[in-house]
C-alpha positions in Angstrom: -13.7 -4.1 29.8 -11.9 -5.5 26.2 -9.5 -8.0 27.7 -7.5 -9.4 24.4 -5.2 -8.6 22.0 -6.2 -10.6 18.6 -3.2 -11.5 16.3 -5.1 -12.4 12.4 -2.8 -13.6 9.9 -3.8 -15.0 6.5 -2.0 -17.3 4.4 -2.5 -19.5 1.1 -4.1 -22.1 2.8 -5.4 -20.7 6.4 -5.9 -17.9 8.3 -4.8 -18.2 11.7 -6.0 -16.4 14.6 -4.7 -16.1 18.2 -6.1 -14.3 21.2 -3.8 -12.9 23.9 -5.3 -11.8 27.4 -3.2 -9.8 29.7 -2.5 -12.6 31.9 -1.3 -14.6 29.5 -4.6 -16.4 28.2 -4.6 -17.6 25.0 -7.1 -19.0 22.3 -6.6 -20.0 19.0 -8.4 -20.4 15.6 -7.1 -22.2 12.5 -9.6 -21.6 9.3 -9.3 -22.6 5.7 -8.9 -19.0 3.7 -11.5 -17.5 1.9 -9.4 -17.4 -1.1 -11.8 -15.0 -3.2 -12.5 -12.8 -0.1 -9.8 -13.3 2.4 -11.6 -10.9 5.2 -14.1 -13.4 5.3 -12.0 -16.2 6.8 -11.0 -13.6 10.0 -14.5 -12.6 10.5 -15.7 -16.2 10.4 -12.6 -17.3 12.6 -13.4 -14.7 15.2 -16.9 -16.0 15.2 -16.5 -19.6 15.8 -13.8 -18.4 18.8 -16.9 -17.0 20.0 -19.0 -19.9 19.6 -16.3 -22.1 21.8 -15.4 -20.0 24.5 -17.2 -17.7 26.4 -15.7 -14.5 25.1 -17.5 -11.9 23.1 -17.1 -9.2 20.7 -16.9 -6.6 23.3 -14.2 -8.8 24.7 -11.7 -7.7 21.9 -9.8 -4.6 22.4 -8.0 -4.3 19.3 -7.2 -6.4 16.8 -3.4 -6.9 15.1 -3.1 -7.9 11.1 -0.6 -9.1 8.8 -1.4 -9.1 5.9 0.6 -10.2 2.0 -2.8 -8.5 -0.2 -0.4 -5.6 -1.0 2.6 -7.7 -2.1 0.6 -10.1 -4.0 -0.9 -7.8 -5.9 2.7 -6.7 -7.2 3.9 -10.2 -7.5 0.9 -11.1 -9.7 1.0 -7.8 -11.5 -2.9 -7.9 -10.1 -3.1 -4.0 -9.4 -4.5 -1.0 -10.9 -4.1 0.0 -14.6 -1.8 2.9 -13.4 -0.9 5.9 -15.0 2.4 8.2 -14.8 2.9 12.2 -15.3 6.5 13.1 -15.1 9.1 16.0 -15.9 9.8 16.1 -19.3 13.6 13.4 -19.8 12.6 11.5 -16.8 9.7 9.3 -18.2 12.0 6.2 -18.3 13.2 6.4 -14.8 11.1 3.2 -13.8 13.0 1.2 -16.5 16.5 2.9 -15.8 16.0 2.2 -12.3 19.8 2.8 -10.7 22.7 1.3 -10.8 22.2 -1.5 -8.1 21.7 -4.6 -8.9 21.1 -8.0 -7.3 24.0 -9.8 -9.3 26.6 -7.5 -10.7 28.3 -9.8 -13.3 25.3 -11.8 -14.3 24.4 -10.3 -17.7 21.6 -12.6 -18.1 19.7 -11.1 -15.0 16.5 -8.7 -16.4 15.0 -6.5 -14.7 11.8 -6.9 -13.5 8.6 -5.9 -15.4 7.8 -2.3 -14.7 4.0 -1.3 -13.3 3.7 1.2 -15.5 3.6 0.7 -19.2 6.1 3.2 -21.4 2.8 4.6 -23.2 1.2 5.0 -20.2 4.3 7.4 -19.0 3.5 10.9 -20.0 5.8 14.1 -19.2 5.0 17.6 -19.1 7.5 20.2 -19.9 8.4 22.0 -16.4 11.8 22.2 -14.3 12.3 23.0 -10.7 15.6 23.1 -9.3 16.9 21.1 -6.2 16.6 24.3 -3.8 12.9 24.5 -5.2 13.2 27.6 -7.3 11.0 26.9 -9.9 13.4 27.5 -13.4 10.4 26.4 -16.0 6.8 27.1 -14.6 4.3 24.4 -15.6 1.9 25.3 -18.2 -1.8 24.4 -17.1 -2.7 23.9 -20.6 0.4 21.5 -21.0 -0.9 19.3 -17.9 -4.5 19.2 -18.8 -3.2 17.5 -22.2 -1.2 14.9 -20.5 -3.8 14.2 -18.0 -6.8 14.0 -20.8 -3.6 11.7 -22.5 -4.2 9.2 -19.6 -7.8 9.9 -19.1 -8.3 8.5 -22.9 -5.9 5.8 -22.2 -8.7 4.1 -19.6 -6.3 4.7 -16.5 -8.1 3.3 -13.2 -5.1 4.9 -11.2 -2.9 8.2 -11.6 0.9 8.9 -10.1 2.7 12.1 -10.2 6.2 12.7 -9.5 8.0 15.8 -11.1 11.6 16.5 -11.2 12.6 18.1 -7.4 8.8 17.9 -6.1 10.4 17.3 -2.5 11.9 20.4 -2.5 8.4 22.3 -4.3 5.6 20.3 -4.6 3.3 23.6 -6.6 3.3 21.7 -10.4 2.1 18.6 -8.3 -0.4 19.7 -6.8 -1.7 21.6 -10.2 -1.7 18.4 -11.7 -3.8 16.6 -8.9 -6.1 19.7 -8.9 -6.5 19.2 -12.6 -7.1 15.6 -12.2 -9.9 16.2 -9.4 -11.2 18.5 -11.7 -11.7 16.1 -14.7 -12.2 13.5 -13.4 -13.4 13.6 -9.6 -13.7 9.4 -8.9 -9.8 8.7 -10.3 -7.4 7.9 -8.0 -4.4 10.4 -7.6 -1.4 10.1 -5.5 1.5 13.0 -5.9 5.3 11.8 -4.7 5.5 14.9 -2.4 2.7 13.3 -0.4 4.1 9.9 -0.6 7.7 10.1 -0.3 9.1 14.0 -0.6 12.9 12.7 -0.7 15.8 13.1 -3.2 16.6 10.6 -5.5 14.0 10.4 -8.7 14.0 6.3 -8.8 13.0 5.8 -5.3 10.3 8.3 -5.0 9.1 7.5 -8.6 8.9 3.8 -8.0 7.4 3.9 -4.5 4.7 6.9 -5.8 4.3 4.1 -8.4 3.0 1.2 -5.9 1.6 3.5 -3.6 -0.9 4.0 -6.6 -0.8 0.9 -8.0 -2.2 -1.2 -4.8 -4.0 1.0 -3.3 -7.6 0.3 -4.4 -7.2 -3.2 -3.8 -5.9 -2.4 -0.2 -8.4 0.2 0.4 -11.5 -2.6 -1.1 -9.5 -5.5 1.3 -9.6 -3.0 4.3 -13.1 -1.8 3.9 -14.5 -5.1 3.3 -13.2 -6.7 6.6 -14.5 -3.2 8.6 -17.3 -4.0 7.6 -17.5 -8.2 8.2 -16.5 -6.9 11.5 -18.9 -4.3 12.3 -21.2 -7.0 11.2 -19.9 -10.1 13.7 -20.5 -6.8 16.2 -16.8 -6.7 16.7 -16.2 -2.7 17.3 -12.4 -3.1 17.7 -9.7 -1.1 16.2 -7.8 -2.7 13.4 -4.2 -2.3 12.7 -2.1 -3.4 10.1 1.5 -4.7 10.4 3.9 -2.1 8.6 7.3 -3.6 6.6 9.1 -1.6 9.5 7.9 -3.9 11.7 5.5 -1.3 13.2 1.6 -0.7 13.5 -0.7 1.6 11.6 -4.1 2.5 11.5 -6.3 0.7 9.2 -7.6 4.0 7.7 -3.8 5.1 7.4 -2.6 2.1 5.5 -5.7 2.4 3.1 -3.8 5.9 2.6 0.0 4.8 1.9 -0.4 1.1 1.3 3.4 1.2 0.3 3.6 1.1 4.0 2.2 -2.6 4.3 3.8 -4.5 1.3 6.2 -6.4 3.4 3.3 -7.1 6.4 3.1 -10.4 6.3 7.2 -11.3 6.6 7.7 -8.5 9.1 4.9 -9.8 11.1 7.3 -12.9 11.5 10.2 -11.9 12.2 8.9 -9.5 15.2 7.2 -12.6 16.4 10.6 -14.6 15.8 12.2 -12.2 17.8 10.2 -12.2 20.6 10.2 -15.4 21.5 13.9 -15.7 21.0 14.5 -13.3 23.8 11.9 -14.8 25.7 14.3 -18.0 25.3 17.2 -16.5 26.1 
């Protein structure tokens, strides 16, 4: 039976690896990173802990990852060229953002650079109220021009977030239908399906990243499946959530928003577990 628990971590500089039995055994692996494919390094890692024990892949029973892919691509401003359909008035809600702000008084703080580009905001004219009553249906017409707009534009990536979605997500969904329509390969994600709360910044913004990281996330994830199924290791992978939590690999390919703060969280579970264990 799959005896360990494998903890994979990349950083900068190496990619460490640690296996855990149930009785406490433990094996570890430091490896330089494999800084233009960084789910080489955990495949190869895993391998050479084969080579110098006398575990094998079928000795894995899952295996844990934290990962900073997701928040690097944000840092760098490395992710997809992202598109944004909104309710007409709102298409400068990324920029207006909300009235927090990291240092009240210091009027020489910016904010920081938005993901989406002001002409590649669009709006369509539509209004749904906060109870979901639709007071201004959405013209089809009107969404097909703003998603050709985007279309034109070269847009790798697509967000929609309409005024009140959470409360009626039916112009969202026409949108994405258009969008599947016109162009079946593009990448879509609707706020309802992200994040169907109140408040327009928060839902905007995450809809926004959700989008914007996802196809490196989903390449990342796919690639090191597939160094895995390789090395013949048949274990599930999960990825370290910002909540501290686990999620499927095929779940965080889905709502990579989930992962941004992996690698830190990652950390400070690990902190705190061997603080208790302390005392």
């Amino acid at each position: 039976m799959a005896r360990f628990r494998v903890g994979a971590d990349i950083g900068g500089t190496f990619t460490d690896i640690v296996f855990l039995g149930p009785d406490g055994e433990l094996h570890t692996k430091k490896i330089s990173s494999s800084v233009t494919n960084y789910a080489k390094a955990i495949a190869d890692g895993l391998s050479d802990l084969f080579e110098e024990t006398d575990l094998r892949p079928d000795d894995v029973a899952e295996i844990l990852h934290g990962t900073t892919v997701a928040s690097n691509a944000i840092l760098e401003l490395k992710g997809a060229r992202t598109g944004l359909i909104t309710t007409k008035g709102f298409r400068d809600v990324l920029e207006i953002r909300n009235l927090r702000m990291p240092r009240l008084y210091d009027m020489a703080w910016e904010k920081p650079t938005t993901l989406v580009e002001r002409y590649l905001r669009v709006v369509v004219d539509e209004r749904i109220n906060v109870k979901g009553i639709v007071r201004q249906a959405l013209d089809p017409a009107d969404a097909e021009r703003a998603v050709d707009q985007l279309l034109n534009e070269g847009v790798e990536a697509i967000s929609v977030c309409l005024l009140n979605s959470f409360a009626n997500p039916e112009h969202e969904i026409l949108i994405r239908d258009i969008i599947r329509r016109r162009a079946p390969d593009m990448l879509c994600c609707i706020s309802y399906d992200v994040l169907p709360e109140i408040k327009e910044y928060e839902r905007t913004s995450t809809t926004v990243i959700n989008t914007y990281v996802m196809p490196i996330v989903a390449r990342y994830l796919d690639t090191l499946r597939q160094d895995l199924d390789q090395k013949s290791i048949k274990a599930p992978l999960w990825l370290m959530q910002s909540n501290g939590g686990l999620t499927p690999a095929q779940e965080a390919a889905k709502k990579p928003m989930n992962i941004i703060e992996s690698g830190p969280a990652a950390g400070v579970i690990g902190a705190q577990a061997l603080a208790r264990r302390l005392g």
